[in-house]
C-alpha positions as CSV (number, residue, x, y, z in Angstrom):
1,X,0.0,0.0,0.0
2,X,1.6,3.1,-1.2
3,X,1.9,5.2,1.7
4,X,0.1,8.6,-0.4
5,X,-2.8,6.1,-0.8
6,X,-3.1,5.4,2.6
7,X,-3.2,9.0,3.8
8,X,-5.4,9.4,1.8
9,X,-8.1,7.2,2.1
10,X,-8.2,7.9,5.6
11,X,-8.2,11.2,5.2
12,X,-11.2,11.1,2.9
13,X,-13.1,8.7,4.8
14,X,-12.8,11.7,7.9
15,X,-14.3,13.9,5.8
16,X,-17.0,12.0,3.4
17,X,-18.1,8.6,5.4
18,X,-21.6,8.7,6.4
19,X,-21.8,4.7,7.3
20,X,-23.0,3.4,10.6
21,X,-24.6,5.6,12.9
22,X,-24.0,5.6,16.8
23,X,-27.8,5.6,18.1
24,X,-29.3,4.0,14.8
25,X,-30.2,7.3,13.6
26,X,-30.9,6.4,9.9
27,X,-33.4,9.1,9.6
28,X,-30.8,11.9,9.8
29,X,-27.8,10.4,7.4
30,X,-27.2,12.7,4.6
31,X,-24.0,12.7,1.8
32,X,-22.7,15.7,1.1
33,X,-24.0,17.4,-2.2
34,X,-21.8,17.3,-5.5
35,X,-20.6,20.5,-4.8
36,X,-19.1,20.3,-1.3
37,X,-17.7,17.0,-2.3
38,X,-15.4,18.7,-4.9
39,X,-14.0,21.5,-2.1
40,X,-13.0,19.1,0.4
41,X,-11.2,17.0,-2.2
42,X,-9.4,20.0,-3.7
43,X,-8.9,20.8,0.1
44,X,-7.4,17.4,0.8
45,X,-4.9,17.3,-2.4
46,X,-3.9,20.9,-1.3
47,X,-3.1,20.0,2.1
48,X,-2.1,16.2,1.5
49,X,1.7,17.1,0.7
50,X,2.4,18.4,4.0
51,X,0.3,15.7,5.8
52,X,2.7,12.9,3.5
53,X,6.1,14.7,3.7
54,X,5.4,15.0,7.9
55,X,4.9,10.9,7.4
56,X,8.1,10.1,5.4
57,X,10.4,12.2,7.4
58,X,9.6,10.5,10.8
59,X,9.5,6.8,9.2
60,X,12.4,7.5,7.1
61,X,14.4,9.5,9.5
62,X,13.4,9.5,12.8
63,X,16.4,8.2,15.2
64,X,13.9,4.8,16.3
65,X,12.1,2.8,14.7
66,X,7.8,3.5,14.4
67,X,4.8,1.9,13.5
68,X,3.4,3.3,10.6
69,X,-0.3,2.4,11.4
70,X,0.1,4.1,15.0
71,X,1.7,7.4,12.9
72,X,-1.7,7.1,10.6
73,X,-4.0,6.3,14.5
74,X,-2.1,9.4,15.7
75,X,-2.5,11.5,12.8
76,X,-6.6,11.3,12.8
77,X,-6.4,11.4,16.8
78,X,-4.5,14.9,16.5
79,X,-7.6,16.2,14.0
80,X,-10.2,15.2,16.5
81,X,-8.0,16.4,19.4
82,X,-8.3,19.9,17.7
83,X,-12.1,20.0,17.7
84,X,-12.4,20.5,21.1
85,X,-15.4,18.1,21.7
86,X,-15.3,15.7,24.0
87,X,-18.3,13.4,22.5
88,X,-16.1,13.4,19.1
89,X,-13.5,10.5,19.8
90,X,-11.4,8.2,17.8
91,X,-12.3,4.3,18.2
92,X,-9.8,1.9,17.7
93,X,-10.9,-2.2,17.6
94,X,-10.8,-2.1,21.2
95,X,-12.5,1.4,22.2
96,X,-14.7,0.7,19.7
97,X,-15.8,-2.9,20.9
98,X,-15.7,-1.2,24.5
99,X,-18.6,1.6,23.2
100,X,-20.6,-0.9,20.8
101,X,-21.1,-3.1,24.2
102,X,-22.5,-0.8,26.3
103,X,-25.4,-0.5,24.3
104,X,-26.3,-4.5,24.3
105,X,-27.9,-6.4,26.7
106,X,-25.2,-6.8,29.2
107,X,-21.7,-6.3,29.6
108,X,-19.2,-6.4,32.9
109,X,-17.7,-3.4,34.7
110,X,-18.9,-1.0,37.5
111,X,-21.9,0.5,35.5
112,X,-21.4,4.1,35.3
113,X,-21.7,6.8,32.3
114,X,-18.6,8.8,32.2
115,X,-18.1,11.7,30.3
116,X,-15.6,14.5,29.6
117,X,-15.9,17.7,30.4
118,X,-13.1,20.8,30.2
119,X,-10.5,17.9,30.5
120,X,-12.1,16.3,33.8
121,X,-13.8,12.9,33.8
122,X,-17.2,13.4,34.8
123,X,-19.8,10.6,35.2
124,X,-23.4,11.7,34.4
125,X,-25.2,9.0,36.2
126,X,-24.5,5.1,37.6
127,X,-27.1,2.7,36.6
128,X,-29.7,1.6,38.3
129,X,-28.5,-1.0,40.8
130,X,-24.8,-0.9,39.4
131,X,-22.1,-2.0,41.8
132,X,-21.5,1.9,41.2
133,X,-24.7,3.2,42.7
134,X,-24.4,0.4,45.5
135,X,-21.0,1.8,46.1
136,X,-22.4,5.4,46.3
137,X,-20.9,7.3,43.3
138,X,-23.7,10.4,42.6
139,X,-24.0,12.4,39.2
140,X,-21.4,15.2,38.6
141,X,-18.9,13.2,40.9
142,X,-15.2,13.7,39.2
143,X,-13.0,11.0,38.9
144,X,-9.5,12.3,39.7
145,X,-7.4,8.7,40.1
146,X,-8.5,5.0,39.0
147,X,-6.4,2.6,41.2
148,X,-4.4,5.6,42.5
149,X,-3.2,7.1,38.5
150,X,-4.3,10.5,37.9
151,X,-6.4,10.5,34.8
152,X,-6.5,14.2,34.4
153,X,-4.8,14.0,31.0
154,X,-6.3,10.5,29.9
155,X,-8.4,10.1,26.6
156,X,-12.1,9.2,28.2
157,X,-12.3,5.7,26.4
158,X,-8.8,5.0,27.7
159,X,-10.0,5.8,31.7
160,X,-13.1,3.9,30.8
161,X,-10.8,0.5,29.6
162,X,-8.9,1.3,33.4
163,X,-12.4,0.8,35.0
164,X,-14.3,-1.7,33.1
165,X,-12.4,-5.2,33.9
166,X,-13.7,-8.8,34.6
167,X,-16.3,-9.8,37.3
168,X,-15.3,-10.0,40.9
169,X,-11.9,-7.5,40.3
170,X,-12.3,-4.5,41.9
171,X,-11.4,-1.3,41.0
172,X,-10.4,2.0,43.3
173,X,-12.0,5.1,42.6
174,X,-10.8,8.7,43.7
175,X,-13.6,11.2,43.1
176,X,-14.1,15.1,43.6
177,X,-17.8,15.7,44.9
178,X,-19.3,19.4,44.9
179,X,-19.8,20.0,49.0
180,X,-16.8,18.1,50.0
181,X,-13.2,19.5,51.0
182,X,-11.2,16.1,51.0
183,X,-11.7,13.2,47.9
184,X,-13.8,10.4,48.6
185,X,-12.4,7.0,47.8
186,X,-14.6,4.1,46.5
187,X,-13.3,0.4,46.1
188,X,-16.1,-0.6,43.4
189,X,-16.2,-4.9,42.5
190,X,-17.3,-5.4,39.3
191,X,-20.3,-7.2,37.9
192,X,-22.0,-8.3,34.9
193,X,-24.3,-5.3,34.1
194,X,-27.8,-6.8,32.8
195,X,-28.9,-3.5,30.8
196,X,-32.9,-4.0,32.2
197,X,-33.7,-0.6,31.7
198,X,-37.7,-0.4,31.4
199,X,-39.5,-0.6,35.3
200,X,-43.0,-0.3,35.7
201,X,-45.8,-0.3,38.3
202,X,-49.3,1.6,39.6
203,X,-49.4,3.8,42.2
204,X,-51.9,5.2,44.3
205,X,-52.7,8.9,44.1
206,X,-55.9,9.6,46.2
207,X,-58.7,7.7,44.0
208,X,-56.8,7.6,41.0
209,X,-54.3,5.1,39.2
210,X,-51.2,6.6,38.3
211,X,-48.8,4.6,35.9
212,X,-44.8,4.8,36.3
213,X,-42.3,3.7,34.7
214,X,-38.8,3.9,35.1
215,X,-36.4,4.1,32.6
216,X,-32.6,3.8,33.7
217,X,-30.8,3.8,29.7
218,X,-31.8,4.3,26.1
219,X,-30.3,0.6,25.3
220,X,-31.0,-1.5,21.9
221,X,-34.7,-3.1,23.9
222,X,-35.6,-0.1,25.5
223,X,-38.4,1.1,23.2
224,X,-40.0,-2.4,22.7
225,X,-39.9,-3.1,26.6
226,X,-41.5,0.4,27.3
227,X,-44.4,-0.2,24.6
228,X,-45.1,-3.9,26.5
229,X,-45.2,-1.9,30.1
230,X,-47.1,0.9,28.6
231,X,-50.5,-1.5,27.1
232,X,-50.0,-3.3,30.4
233,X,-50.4,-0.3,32.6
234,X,-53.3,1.2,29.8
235,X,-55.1,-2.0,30.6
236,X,-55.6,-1.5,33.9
237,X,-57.0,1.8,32.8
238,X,-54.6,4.7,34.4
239,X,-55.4,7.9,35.3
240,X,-52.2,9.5,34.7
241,X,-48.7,8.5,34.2
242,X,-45.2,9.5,35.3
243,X,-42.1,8.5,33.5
244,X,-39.0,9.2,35.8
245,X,-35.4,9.4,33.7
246,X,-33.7,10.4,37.1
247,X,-30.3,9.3,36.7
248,X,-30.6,8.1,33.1
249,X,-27.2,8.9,31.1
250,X,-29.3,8.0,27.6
251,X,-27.9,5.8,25.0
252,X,-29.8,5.4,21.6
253,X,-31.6,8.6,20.3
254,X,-33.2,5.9,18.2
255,X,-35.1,4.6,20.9
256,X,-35.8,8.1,22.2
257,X,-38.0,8.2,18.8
258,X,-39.6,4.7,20.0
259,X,-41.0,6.2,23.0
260,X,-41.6,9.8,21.5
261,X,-43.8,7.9,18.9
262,X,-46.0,6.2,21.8
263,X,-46.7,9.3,23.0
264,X,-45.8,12.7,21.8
265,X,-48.4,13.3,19.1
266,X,-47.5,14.5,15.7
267,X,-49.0,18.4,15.7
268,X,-45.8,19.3,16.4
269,X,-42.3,18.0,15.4
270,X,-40.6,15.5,18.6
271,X,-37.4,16.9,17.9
272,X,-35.1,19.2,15.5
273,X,-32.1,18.4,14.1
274,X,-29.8,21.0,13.1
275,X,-26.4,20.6,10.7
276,X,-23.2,22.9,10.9
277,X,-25.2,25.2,8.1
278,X,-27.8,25.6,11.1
279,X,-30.7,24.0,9.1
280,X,-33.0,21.9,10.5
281,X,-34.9,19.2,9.7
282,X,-38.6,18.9,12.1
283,X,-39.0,15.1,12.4
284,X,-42.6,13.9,13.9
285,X,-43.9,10.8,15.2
286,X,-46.7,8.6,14.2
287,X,-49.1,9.1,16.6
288,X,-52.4,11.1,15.8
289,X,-54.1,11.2,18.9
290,X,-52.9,13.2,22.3
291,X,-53.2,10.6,25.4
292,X,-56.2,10.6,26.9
293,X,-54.5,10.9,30.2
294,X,-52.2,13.8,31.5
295,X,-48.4,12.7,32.3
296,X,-45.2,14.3,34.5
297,X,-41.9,13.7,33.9
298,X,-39.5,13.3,36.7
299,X,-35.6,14.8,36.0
300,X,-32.8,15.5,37.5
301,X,-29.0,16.4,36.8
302,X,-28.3,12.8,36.0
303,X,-30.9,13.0,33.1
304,X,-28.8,13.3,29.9
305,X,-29.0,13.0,26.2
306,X,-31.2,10.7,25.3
307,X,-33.5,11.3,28.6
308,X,-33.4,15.2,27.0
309,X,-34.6,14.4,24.0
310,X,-37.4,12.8,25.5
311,X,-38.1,15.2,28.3
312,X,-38.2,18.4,25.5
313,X,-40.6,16.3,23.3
314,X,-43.1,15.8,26.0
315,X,-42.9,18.7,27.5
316,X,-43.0,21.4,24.0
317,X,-45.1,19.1,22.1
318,X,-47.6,16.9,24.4
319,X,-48.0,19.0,27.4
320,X,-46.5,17.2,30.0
321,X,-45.3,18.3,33.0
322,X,-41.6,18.0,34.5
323,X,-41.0,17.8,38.0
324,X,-37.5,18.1,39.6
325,X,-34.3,19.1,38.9
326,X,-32.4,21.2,35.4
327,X,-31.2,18.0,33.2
328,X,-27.9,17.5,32.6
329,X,-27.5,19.8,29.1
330,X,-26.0,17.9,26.3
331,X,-27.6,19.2,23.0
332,X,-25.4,17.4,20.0
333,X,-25.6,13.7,18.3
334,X,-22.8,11.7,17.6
335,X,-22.6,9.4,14.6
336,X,-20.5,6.0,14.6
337,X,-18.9,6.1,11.1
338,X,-16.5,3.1,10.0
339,X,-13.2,3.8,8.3
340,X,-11.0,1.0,7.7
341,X,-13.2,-2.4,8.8
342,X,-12.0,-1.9,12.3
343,X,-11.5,1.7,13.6
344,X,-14.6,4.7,13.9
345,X,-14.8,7.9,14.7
346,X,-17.5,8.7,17.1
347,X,-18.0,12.3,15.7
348,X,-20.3,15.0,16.4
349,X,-22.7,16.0,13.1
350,X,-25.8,17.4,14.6
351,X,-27.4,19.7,16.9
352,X,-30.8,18.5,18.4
353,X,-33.6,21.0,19.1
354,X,-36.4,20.8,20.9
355,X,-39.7,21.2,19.4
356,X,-39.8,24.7,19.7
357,X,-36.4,25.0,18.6
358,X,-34.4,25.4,21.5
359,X,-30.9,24.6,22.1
360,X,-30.2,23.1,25.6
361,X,-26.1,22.3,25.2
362,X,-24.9,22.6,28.7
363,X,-27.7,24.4,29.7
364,X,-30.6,22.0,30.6
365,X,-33.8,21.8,30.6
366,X,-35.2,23.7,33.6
367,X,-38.4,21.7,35.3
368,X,-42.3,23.4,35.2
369,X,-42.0,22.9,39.0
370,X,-38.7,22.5,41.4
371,X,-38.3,19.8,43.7
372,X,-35.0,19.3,45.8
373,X,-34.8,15.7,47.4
374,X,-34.3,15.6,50.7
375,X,-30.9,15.5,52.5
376,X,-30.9,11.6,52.9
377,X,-30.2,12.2,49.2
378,X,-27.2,14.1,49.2
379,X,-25.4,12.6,51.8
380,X,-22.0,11.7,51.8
381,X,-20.0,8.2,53.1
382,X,-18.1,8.6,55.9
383,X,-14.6,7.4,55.3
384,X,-12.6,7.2,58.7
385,X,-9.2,5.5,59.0
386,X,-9.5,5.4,62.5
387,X,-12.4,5.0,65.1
388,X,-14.5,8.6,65.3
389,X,-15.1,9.4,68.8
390,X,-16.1,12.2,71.5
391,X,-13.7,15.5,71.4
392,X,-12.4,14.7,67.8
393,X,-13.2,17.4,64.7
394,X,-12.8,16.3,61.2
395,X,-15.2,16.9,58.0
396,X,-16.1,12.9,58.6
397,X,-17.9,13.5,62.1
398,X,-19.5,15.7,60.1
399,X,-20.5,13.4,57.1
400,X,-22.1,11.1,60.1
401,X,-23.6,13.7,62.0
402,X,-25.8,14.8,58.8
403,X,-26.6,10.8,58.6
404,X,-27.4,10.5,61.8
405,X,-29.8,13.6,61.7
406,X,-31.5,12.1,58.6
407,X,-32.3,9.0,60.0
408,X,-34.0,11.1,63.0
409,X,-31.1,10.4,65.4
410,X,-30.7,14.0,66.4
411,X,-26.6,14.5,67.0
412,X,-27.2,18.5,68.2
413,X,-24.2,20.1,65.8
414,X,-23.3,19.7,62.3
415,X,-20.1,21.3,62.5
416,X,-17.8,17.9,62.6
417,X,-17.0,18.0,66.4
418,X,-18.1,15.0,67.9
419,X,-19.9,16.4,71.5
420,X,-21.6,14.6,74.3
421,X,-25.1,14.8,72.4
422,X,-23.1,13.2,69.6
423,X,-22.2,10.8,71.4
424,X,-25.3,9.6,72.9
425,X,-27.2,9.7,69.0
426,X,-24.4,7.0,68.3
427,X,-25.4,4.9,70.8
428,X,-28.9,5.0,70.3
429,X,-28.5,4.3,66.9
430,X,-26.1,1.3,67.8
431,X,-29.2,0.3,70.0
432,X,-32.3,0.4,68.0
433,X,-29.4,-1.7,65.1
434,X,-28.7,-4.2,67.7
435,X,-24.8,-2.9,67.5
436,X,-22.0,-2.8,70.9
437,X,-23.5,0.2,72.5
438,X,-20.0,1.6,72.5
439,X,-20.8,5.4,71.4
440,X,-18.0,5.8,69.0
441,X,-18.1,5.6,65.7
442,X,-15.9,2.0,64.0
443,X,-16.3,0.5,61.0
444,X,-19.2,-1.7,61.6
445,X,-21.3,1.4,62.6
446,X,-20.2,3.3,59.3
447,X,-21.2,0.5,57.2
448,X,-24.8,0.1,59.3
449,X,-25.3,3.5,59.1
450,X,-24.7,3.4,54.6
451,X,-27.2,0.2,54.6
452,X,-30.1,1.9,56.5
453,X,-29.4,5.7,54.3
454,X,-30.0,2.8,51.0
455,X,-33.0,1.6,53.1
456,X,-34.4,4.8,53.3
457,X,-33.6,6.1,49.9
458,X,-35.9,3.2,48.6
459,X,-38.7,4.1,50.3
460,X,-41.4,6.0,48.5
461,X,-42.9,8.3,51.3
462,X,-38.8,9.8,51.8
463,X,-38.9,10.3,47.6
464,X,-40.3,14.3,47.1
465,X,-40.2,14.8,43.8
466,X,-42.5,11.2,43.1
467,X,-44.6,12.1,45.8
468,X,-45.1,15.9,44.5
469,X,-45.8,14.4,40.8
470,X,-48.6,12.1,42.9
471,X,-49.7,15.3,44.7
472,X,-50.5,16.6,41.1
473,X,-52.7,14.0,40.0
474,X,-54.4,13.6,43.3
475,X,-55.6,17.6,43.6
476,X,-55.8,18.7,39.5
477,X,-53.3,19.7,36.8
């Protein structure tokens, strides 16, 4: 293979491929016109020579020997470096394997969406029930070290290969949380991750049946296990329905359209997307009909993507009402375009808009009516090297005293220094959890203390935003 050739096939494949799409979005590949497919290849043979003489002065003349294909991998990583994005990524076999996975029915790891934002590795939600959540990683937490390396200047699919791994390994996570001085370390054990995305049950709500469903991802079965729960919970007949994407990183767009087109009717468009020209296409579903039945969407900061999509389309163009928190804010689409058989580029080729046109890029979509979750839900895990007990002051004491006071153990001060009133809520808490009535605070106590804040969590009553969306049903939109 002539090395001009090589360049350039690659090259033009960068700048004309339109093949595979990440989320299955066939409905919004286009090939460039005639026209613009003439300017970039004059562009290319203008800028070729530089791109080939840079090529055959390091294999021909650089002091070591080098790998031509990793001069060619480095070459299109430098050109996506360059646009700044961090959703726009070079796939290799691996990486690309690695992405591909995520996406099918199961795969094994710590079950967490990581992101990259202004260089710092950011995950935007743990699944439901992911060794991840268990451990007590939150949305917006920064990864700083994985196993104790700094990842501050890693590629984001390279971190993500340090923290996926086999069953049963664990894996040690430092992480940066908003509220907290020192960085909280988690030793997460990996599992198989069944993507079971689509949860579904009735609730009460005065006299009336309210539907929910959960939905954790956007994965490949998403939209045909959400149609299934949906006719389940019509049969019943419902009175209203809440769909909660709390937590939900997204996934396919694809199967955001699935569940637009159950119910977001077609008066208006579900979504816009927008090319680099700023035209838009409006793309609609195929229902005619409105549902008969009013419906609130739950969202938080974990709700991403995907879960925006959705969240705009039945807010702008079926009326629905969001409860909660602003959603995460990522307004572009990312299309999964083959170039040589085993590499991709993951690459950013579309704005989305919401039905009324909006852009909501790291901005959000603000809920119709705020609802902050309690404490309980914000709290952080105490992590003590050494027995916390009366007369000490650290930010831990303080971490437990916040527990303590939101599982109605009353510890007097919040402050971190551990008083006599501390002192007797950690016994009676070691009491009523049949625990050595000992008043300081040791490892067994700590890890008591994370299993009944999980208990709690769970519990419906403790939940404000799901019991503000009943609320709505119960007295009238």
């Amino acid at each position: 293979m002539k090395k001009r050739w090589l360049i350039s096939i690659i090259l033009v494949s960068m700048m004309m491929a339109s093949v595979g799409t990440y989320s299955a979005m066939k409905w919004i590949e286009k090939t460039a016109g005639a026209e613009e497919k003439q300017y970039y290849r004059s562009e290319l043979d203008e800028k070729l020579s530089k791109v080939e003489r840079a090529y055959q002065l390091i294999v021909e003349q650089y002091v070591e020997k080098v790998d031509p294909e990793k001069l060619i991998e480095g070459a299109v990583e430098g050109m996506i470096n360059t646009l700044d994005d961090p959703y726009s990524v070079y796939l290799d076999r691996e990486r690309a394997e690695q992405f591909n996975s995520s996406l099918e029915s199961s795969f094994e790891g710590v079950g967490a969406e990581i992101t990259q934002t202004d260089g710092k590795i950011i995950i935007v939600a743990p699944f439901k029930n992911s060794p991840a959540e268990k451990a007590g990683l939150k949305p917006h937490d920064e990864i700083i070290k994985v196993d104790g390396e700094k990842v501050s200047n890693m590629d984001l699919y390279d971190v993500m290969g340090k923290i996926r791994g086999e069953k049963g390994t664990k894996v040690r996570l430092e992480i940066l949380r908003e509220g907290v001085k020192e960085p909280l370390v988690f030793e997460v054990e990996r599992d198989k991750i069944p993507i079971e995305t689509v949860f579904s049950k009735v609730l009460n709500s005065g006299d009336k049946k309210i539907g929910y469903i959960e939905i954790t991802s956007f994965s490949r079965d998403t939209g045909k296990d959400f149609r299934e729960q949906l006719r389940k919970l019509e049969a019943e007949p419902i009175d209203g329905l809440i769909i909660d994407v709390r937590g939900n990183p997204g996934g396919l767009l694809s199967t955001a359209e699935e569940i637009a087109n159950e119910l977001v009717p077609n008066e208006k468009p579900f979504v816009q997307i927008a090319n680099k020209d700023g035209k838009s296409e409006k793309l609609y579903t195929r229902l005619k009909e409105k549902k008969p039945y009013p419906m609130v969407l739950l969202a938080d900061r974990g709700s991403a993507s995907a879960s925006e999509v959705l969240a705009a389309a039945l807010k702008e163009a079926s009326g629905a009402k969001i409860f909660g928190e602003t959603t995460f804010g990522k307004g572009t689409v990312q299309q999964q375009i083959e170039l040589d058989g085993e590499s991709h580029l993951k690459l950013t080729t579309y704005k989305w808009l919401t039905p009324d046109g909006n852009w909501i890029h790291k901005e959000g979509i603000k809920p119709d009516v705020v609802v902050m979750q309690k404490e309980l839900y914000r709290l952080h895990p105490v992590q003590a090297d050494t027995v916390l007990k009366r007369d000490m002051n650290n930010e831990q004491i303080g971490y437990a005293q916040r527990i303590l006071k939101s599982l109605g153990y009353e510890p007097g001060r919040l402050d971190g220094y551990f008083d006599e009133k501390m002192e007797i809520s950690v016994k009676a808490f070691q009491k009523s959890n049949d625990l050595p009535v000992t008043g300081v605070i040791d490892e067994e106590t700590i890890r008591v203390m994370e299993q009944r804040v999980k208990e709690e969590m769970e519990k419906p009553e403790n939940d404000l935003q799901l019991q503000a969306a009943l609320k709505y049903f119960e007295y009238g939109k």
